[in-house]
N, C-alpha and C positions, 0 to 999 in steps of 0.2 A: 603181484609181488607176494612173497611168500611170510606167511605171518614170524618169521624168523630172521626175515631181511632189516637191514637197515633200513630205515625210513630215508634218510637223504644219502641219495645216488649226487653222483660225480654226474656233470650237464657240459653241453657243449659252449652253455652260454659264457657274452664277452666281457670279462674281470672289469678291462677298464671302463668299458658302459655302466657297469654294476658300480663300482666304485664314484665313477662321474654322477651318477646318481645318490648318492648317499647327502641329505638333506643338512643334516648338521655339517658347519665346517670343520672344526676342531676333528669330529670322527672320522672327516673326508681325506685333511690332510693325515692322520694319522695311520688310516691304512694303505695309505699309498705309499709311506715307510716302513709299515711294517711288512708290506709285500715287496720291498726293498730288504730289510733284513732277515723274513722268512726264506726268499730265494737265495742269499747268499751262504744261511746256516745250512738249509736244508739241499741243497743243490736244484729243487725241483722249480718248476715253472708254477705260476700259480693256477689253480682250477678253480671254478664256482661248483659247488654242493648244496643241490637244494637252490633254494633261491636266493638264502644271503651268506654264505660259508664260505670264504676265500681258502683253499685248502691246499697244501704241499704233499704230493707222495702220498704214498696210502700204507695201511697196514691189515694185517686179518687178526682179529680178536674172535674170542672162542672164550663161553663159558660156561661154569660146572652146570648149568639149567641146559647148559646144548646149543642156544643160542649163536650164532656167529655170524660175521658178516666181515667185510671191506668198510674204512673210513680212510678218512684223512689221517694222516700221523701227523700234522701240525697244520694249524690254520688259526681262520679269525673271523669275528666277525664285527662289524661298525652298527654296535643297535643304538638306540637311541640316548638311552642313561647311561651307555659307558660301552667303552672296547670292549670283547670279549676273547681273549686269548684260549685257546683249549690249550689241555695239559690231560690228551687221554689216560696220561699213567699219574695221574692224582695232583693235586696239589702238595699232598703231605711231601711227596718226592723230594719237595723242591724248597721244602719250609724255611733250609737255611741260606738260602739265597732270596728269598723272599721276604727274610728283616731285613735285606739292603738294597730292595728293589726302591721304595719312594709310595704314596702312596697308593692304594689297591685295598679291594674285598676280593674275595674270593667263594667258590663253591666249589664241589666235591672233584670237580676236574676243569674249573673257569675262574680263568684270571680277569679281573674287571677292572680297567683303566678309563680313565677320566678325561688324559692327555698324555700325552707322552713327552709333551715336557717337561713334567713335573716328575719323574720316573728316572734312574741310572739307568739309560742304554744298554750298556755293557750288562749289568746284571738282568736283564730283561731276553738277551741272545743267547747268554749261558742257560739261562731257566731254557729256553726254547731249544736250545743244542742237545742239552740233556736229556730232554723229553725226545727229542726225536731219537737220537741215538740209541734210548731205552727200548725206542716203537721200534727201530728198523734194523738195528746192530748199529752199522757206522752209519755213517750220512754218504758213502760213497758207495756202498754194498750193498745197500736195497734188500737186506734181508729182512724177514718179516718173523716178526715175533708176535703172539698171542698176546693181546689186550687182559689188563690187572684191574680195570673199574667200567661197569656197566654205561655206555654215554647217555647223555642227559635228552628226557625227551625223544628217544627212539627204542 
């Protein structure tokens, strides 16, 4: 791999294996709704990235360093202290829908949930719809836009 790739590649491994294994129950059942409501925002089927990254579609990000590569343009992943939502195109995107998400931290492009019942759904699809239609143009056009935040850890 080339020192300029992303570190986590799309894998052929199986979502619901990966998900059936997820130790916590709260984060087991929670991503198995949110691969419920990623598929239906994003049209795509879900893939595993890397070892624990449940991801929708993808996108090419490029930046001013040269840098570029393929990710997911929406995913997730069930770690242990909390869901992890990506939001490649930032959190700030998304800040005024995020006072009416329910509880959450966040990082520089990671939404951190707890449970997803304690959360407004609705506001939780729109953040996710938004982000992806920023990544891809629409959600039905698949077109691919250059990434606006360096990802975390690659």
């Amino acid at each position: 791999m080339a020192a300029s790739e992303n570190k986590t590649q799309p894998t052929d491994a199986d979502v619901e294996a990966y998900l059936a294994s997820v130790e916590h129950p709260v984060r087991r059942r929670d991503a198995r709704r949110l691969v419920e409501l990623l598929s239906r925002v994003t049209g795509e089927r879900p893939r595993l990235w890397g070892p624990s990254i449940v991801g929708f579609g993808s996108y090419h990000y490029r930046y001013p360093s040269g840098r570029e590569g393929d990710t997911a343009a929406a995913g997730f992943s069930p770690r242990k202290a909390a869901t992890t939502v990506y939001l490649m195109d930032g959190v700030d995107a998304h800040a005024d829908l995020l006072e009416r998400l329910g509880p959450h931290t966040v990082g520089k492009g990671c939404l951190y949930l707890k449970d997803l019942d304690a959360v407004d759904l609705a506001v939780l699809e729109e953040v996710v719809r938004r982000s992806y239609t920023t990544l891809t143009g629409t959600p039905a056009s698949g077109t691919r836009l250059a990434g606006t935040s360096e990802p975390d850890g690659s």
